[in-house]
N, C-alpha and C positions, 0 to 999 in steps of 0.2 A: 518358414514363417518369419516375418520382417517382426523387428522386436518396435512397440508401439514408443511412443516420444512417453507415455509413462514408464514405461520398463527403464527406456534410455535415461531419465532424469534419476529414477531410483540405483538404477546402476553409475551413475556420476557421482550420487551423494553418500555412494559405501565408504565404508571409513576403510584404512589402510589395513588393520586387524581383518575384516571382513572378506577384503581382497585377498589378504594373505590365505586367509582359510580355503576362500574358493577354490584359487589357483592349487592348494595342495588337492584339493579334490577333483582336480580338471584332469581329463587326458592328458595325456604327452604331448599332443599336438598342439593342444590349447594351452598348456602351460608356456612351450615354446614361444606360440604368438603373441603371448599376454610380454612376457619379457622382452623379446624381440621390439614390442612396440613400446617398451619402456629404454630401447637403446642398452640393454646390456650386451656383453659380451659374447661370444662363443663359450668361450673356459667359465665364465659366470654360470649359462645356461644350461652348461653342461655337470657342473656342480650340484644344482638345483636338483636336476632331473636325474642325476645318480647315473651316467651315462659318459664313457670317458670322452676325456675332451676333443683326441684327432679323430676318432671317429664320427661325434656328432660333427665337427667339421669337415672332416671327408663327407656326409651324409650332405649336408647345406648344401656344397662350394661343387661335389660330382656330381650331387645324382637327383637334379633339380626336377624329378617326377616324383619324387617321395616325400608323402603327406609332412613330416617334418622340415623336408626344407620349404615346403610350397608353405607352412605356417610361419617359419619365421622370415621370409621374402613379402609373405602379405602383412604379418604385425607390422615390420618397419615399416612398409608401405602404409597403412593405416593410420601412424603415426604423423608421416611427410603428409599424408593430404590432409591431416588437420592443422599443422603447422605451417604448410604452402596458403590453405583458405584464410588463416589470420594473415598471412603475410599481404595476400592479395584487398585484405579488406583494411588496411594499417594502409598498404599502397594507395588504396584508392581513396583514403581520409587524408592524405599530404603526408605520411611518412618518407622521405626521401631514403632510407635505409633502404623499406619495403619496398619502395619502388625500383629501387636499383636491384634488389632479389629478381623483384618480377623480371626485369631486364633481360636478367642474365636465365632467367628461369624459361623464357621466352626463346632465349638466343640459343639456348642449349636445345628445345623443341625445334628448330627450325633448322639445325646440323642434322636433329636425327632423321626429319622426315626427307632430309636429302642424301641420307648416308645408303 
C-alpha cells in the first residue's frame, strides 16, 4: 500500500528522537535502509545493527540478492533521486552549478545506454 501525502508530510515532520526510536524498532533491513539513505558508512551501519563489520560488507558488496544489501543499494538510492530532483529543479530556475550536475548527470546516462 502507497503511503498517502498525509503519512508522507507526518513522517517529514518526526522529530530526530522520534526517528531514532523507530529505527531501533525497525527490521534489520529497514534499519539498513533508513542509514544507508542517510549516507553512513558500512562500519557505521554495522555498529548500529550489532552485526560485524566485514561481514555486513561482505553481505552488501557479494551477495547483491540479499534483502540487506538490496536495502541499503535502495536507501542510497532514495536518497540520490531526491537530491538529483532538487538538483534538476535548482538547474532549471538558472542554477549554473545544477546545471552543470545535470550535464554531467546526462552524459554519464548516455555512456551507459551505450556500454
Amino acid at each position: 500500500m502507497e503511503p498517502t501525502d498525509q503519512q508522507n508530510l507526518n513522517k517529514s515532520e518526526e522529530t530526530s528522537e522520534q526517528f531514532l526510536r523507530r529505527l531501533t524498532e525497525s527490521s534489520v533491513e529497514d534499519r539498513v535502509e533508513e542509514l544507508a539513505a542517510l549516507f553512513f558508512t558500512i562500519a557505521e551501519i554495522a555498529l548500529f545493527i550489532g552485526m560485524d563489520e566485514e561481514d555486513l560488507r561482505t553481505e552488501i558488496t557479494c551477495d547483491t540478492d540479499s534483502p540487506i544489501s538490496q536495502a541499503y543499494y535502495r536507501g542510497k538510492l532514495r536518497t540520490k533521486i531526491l537530491l538529483r530532483f532538487d538538483s534538476r529543479n535548482y538547474a532549471l530556475h538558472g542554477s549554473p552549478q545544477a546545471l552543470q550536475e545535470m550535464r554531467e548527470y546526462l552524459s554519464d546516462q548516455n555512456i551507459d545506454e551505450n556500454a
